[in-house]
C-alpha positions in Angstrom: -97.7 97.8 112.3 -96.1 95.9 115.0 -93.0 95.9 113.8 -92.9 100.2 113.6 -94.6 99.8 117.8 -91.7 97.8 118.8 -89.0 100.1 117.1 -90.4 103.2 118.8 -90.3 101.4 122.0 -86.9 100.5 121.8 -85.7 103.6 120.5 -87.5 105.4 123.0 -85.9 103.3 125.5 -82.7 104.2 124.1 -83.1 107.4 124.1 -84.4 107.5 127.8 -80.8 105.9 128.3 -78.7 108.1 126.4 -80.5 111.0 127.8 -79.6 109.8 131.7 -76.0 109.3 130.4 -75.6 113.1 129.2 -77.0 114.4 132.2 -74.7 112.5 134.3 -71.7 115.0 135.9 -69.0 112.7 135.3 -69.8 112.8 131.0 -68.3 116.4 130.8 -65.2 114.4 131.7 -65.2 112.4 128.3 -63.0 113.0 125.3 -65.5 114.0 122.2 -63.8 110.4 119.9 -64.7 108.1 123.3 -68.4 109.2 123.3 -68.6 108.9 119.6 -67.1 105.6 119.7 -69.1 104.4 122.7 -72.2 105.4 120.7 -71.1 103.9 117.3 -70.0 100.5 119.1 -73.8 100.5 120.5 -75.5 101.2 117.1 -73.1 98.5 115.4 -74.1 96.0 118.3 -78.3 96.8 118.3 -77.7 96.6 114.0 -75.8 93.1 114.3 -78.0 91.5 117.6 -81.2 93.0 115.1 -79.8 91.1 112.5 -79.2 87.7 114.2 -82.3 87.7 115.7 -84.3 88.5 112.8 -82.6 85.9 110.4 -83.7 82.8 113.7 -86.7 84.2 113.4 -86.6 83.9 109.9 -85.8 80.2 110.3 -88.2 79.3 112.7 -88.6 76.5 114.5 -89.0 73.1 112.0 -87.8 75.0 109.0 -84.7 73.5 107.4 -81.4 75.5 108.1 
């Protein structure tokens, strides 16, 4: 249950972010492929910090590597 609380707390955080960004004047000024790759380069980022930090955790302190 924890687990399902701290996703919606970072994805509403996330969206809170992304939200500011698109209301920001300057974003009409972006090509379409630059927001799409700004946003894929963030979801490949949270995916691969997720998944670093979820195998040390894995690991814990005092269990063999």
């Amino acid at each position: 249950m924890r687990k399902r609380a701290n996703a919606a707390v970072f994805f509403a955080v996330g969206m809170i972010g992304l939200m500011l960004v698109f209301r920001n004047p300057r974003f009409e000024a972006f090509h379409t492929v630059d927001v799409l790759q700004l946003i894929a380069s963030g979801m490949c980022f949270g995916v691969g910090l997720t998944m670093l930090l979820a195998r040390l955790r894995a690991r814990g302190p005092g269990r063999p590597q």
